[in-house]
C-alpha positions, 0 to 999 in steps of 0.5 A, spaced: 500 500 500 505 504 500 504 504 492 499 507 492 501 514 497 506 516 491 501 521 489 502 520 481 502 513 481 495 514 485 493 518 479 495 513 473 491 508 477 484 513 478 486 514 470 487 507 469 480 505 472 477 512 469 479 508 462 477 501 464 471 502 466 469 507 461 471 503 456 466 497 458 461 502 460 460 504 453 462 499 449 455 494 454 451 501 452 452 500 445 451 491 446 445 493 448 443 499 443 446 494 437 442 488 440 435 492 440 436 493 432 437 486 431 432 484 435 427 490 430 431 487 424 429 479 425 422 480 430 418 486 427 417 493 429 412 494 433 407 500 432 404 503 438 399 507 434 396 502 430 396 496 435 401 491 431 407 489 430 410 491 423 413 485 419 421 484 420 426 486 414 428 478 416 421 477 414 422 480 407 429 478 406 425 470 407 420 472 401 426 475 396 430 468 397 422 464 396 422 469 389 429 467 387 428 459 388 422 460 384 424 464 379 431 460 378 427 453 378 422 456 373 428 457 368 433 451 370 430 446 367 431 450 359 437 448 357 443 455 356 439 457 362 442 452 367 448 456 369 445 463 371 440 459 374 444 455 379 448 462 380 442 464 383 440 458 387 447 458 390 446 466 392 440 464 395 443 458 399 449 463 401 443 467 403 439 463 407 446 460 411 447 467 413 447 470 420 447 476 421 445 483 419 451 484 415 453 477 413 445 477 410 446 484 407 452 482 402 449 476 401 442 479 399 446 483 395 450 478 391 443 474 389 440 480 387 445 481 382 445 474 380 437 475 379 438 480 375 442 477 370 438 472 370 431 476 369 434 481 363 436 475 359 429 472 359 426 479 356 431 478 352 430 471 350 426 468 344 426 462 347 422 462 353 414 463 351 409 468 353 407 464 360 414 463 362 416 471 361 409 471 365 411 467 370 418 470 371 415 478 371 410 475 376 416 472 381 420 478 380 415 483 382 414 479 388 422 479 389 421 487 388 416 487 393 420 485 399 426 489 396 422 496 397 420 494 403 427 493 405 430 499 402 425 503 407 419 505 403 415 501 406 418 499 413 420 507 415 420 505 422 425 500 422 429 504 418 427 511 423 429 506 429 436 505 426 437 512 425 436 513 432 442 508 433 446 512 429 444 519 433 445 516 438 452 512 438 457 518 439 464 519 435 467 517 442 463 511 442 464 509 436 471 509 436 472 506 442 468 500 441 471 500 434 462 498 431 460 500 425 455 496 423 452 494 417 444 495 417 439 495 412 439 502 409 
C-alpha cells in the first residue's frame, strides 16, 4: 500500500480505472443499443399507434430468397439457362446460411445481382414463351416487393429506429468500441 501514497502513481491508477471502466461502460451501452436493432431487424417493429407489430426486414429478406428459388427453378430446367440459374440458387443458399445483419446484407446483395442477370436475359430471350416471361415478371415483382420494403419505403420505422442508433452512438463511442455496423439502409 505504500504504492499507492506516491501521489502520481495514485493518479495513473484513478486514470487507469477512469479508462477501464469507461471503456466497458460504453462499449455494454452500445451491446445493448446494437442488440435492440437486431432484435427490430429479425422480430418486427412494433407500432404503438396502430396496435401491431410491423413485419421484420428478416421477414422480407425470407420472401426475396422464396422469389429467387422460384424464379431460378422456373428457368433451370431450359437448357443455356442452367448456369445463371444455379448462380442464383447458390446466392440464395449463401443467403439463407447467413447470420447476421451484415453477413445477410452482402449476401442479399450478391443474389440480387445474380437475379438480375438472370431476369434481363429472359426479356431478352426468344426462347422462353409468353407464360414463362409471365411467370418470371410475376416472381420478380414479388422479389421487388420485399426489396422496397427493405430499402425503407415501406418499413420507415425500422429504418427511423436505426437512425436513432446512429444519433445516438457518439464519435467517442464509436471509436472506442471500434462498431460500425452494417444495417439495412
Amino acid at each position: 500500500m505504500a504504492v499507492l501514497k506516491n501521489r502520481k502513481i495514485a493518479v495513473l491508477v484513478a486514470v487507469v480505472v477512469i479508462v477501464v471502466a469507461t471503456f466497458f461502460g460504453v462499449n455494454a451501452s452500445v451491446s445493448r443499443l446494437t442488440g435492440d436493432i437486431e432484435r427490430l431487424f429479425f422480430d418486427g417493429v412494433y407500432i404503438e399507434s396502430e396496435g401491431y407489430m410491423q413485419p421484420s426486414i428478416n421477414s422480407q429478406i425470407a420472401k426475396q430468397a422464396d422469389a429467387a428459388l422460384n424464379l431460378a427453378t422456373l428457368l433451370q430446367i431450359y437448357p443455356g439457362w442452367e448456369s445463371a440459374s444455379e448462380a442464383g440458387l447458390n446466392a440464395r443458399r449463401v443467403l439463407l446460411d447467413a447470420e447476421g445483419i451484415s453477413e445477410k446484407s452482402r449476401a442479399q446483395h450478391e443474389m440480387e445481382q445474380a437475379l438480375v442477370i438472370l431476369v434481363e436475359a429472359t426479356y431478352r430471350s426468344t426462347e422462353l414463351g409468353e407464360r414463362e416471361i409471365d411467370a418470371v415478371a410475376q416472381h420478380w415483382k414479388s422479389y421487388q416487393g420485399a426489396s422496397g420494403y427493405i430499402e425503407g419505403t415501406l418499413a420507415p420505422d425500422y429504418n427511423n429506429k436505426v437512425d436513432e442508433f446512429y444519433n445516438q452512438l457518439s464519435i467517442i463511442a464509436a471509436l472506442i468500441t471500434g462498431i460500425a455496423p452494417e444495417y439495412y439502409r
